[in-house]
C-alpha positions in Angstrom: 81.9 35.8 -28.7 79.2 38.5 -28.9 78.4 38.1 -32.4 77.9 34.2 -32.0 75.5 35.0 -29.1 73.6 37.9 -30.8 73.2 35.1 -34.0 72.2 32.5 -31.7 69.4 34.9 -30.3 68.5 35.9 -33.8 68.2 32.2 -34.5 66.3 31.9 -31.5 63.7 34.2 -32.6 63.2 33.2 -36.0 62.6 29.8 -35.1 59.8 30.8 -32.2 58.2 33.2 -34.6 57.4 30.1 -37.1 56.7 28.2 -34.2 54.1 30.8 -33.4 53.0 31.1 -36.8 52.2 27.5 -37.1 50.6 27.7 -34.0 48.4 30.6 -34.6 46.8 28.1 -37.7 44.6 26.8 -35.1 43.3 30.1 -33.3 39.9 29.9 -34.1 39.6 26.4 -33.9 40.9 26.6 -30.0 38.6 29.4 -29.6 35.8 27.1 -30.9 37.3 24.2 -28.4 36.6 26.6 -25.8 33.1 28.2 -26.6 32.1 23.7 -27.0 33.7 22.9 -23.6 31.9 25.7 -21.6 28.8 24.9 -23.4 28.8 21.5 -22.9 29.9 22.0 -19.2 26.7 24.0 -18.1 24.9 21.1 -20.0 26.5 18.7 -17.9 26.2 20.6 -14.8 21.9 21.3 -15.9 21.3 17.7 -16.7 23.7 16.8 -13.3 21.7 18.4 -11.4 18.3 16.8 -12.8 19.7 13.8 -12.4 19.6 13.0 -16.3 20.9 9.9 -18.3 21.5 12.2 -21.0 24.4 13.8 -19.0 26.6 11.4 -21.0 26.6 13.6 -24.0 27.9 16.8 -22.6 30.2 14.4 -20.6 31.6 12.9 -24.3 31.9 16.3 -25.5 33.6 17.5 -22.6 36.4 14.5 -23.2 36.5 15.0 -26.3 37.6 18.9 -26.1 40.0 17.7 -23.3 42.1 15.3 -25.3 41.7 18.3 -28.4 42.5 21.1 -26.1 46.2 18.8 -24.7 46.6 18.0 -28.6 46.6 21.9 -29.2 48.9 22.3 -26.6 51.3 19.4 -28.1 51.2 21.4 -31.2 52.9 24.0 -29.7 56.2 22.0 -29.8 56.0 19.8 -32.6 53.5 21.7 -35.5 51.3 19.3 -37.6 48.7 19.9 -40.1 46.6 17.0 -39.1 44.6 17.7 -36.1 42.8 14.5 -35.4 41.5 15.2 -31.8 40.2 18.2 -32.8 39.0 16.9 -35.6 37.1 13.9 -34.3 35.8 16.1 -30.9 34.0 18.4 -33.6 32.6 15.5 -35.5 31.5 14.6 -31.9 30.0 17.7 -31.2 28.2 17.8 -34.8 26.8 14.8 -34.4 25.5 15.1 -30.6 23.4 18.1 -31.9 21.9 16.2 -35.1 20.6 13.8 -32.7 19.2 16.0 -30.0 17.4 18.1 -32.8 16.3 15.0 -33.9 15.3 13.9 -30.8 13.5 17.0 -30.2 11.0 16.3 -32.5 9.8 13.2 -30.6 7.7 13.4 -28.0 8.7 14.1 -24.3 12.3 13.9 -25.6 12.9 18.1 -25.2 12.1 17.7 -21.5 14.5 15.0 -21.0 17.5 16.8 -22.9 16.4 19.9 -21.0 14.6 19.5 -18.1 15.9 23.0 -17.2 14.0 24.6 -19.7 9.6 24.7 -20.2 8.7 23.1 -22.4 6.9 25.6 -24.7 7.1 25.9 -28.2 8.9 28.9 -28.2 11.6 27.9 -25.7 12.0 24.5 -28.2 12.7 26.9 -31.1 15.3 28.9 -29.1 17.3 25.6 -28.5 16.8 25.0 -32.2 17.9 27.9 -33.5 21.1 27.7 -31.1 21.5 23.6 -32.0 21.5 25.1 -35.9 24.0 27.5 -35.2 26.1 25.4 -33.3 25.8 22.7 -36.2 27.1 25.1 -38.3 30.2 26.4 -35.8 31.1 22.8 -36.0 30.7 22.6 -39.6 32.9 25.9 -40.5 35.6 24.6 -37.6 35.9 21.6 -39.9 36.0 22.9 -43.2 39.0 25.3 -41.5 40.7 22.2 -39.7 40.3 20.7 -43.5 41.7 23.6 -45.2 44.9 23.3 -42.4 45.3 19.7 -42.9 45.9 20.1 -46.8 47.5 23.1 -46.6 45.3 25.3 -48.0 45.0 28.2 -45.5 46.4 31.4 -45.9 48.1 31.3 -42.7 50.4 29.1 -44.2 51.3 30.5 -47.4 52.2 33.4 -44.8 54.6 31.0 -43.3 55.9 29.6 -46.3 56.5 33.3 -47.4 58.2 34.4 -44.1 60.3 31.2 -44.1 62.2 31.9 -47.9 62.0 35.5 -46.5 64.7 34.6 -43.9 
C-alpha cells in the first residue's frame, strides 16, 4: 500500500514539473503582460484625469492584457503553444504606439496624447525614445510567442528532453 502511494506521489510530481515547464515557456512574455498593463494603466489614469478622448487606447490595451493575462492563467492547466490573446494584445500594443509616434508628428497631437507632459521638444523625444523601445518589447515578445507557437524554443527541447528522460 505504501509503494502504490509513494508511485502515485512520484507520478504526481513528474506530471507538475512538465506542467511547470510548459508553463515557464511564457515567463517573459507574462512579465511583458505586466510591464504593458501598468504602463497603459498610468496612461489611462493621466489622460482620465485630463479628461482625454484618447483614454480609449490605454483602456484597449488594458483589455487586451486582461483577457492575455486569464489566457496565461488557463495555460496553467491545459498547456498550448498557441497563445492567441497574448498574441493579438501585443499586436495591439504595437500598433497603438505606431500610431501615437505617428501622431506625434502632427501638429497639437503630442498635447492631446499627453497633456501631462510640456510640450517641448525634448520631452517629445523622451516619449519617442520610450514609444521605440516599447515597439521593440512588443516586437521581441512576438518573435518569442512565435518561436513557442512552432516549437522552436529551447524551453521546449528541455521538456522534450526531460519527458524521454522519465
Amino acid at each position: 500500500m505504501m509503494a502504490a502511494s509513494m508511485k502515485e506521489l512520484e507520478r504526481n510530481k513528474k506530471e507538475t514539473s512538465i506542467k511547470s515547464m510548459y508553463f515557464n515557456r511564457y515567463l517573459g512574455v507574462r512579465y511583458m503582460l505586466a510591464l504593458f498593463f501598468f504602463c497603459n494603466l498610468y496612461w489611462l489614469l493621466s489622460l482620465g484625469l485630463s479628461h482625454s478622448a484618447f483614454a480609449v487606447l490605454p483602456a484597449v490595451n488594458i483589455l487586451l492584457s486582461v483577457l492575455a493575462m486569464y489566457e496565461q492563467v488557463k495555460i496553467f492547466s491545459n498547456h498550448t503553444s498557441d497563445a492567441s490573446a497574448a498574441r493579438r494584445a501585443f499586436t495591439a500594443f504595437g500598433a497603438v504606439n505606431v500610431v501615437v509616434l505617428v501622431l506625434m508628428l502632427v501638429p497639437g497631437m503630442f498635447e492631446r496624447c499627453y497633456p501631462f507632459i510640456n510640450a517641448t521638444l525634448t520631452h517629445q523625444i523622451i516619449v519617442a525614445v520610450i514609444l521605440l523601445a516599447g515597439l521593440l518589447l512588443v516586437m521581441y515578445t512576438l518573435y518569442k510567442l512565435n518561436k513557442i507557437r512552432n516549437q522552436h524554443d529551447k524551453q521546449y527541447h528541455r521538456i522534450k528532453h526531460y519527458e524521454k528522460l522519465i
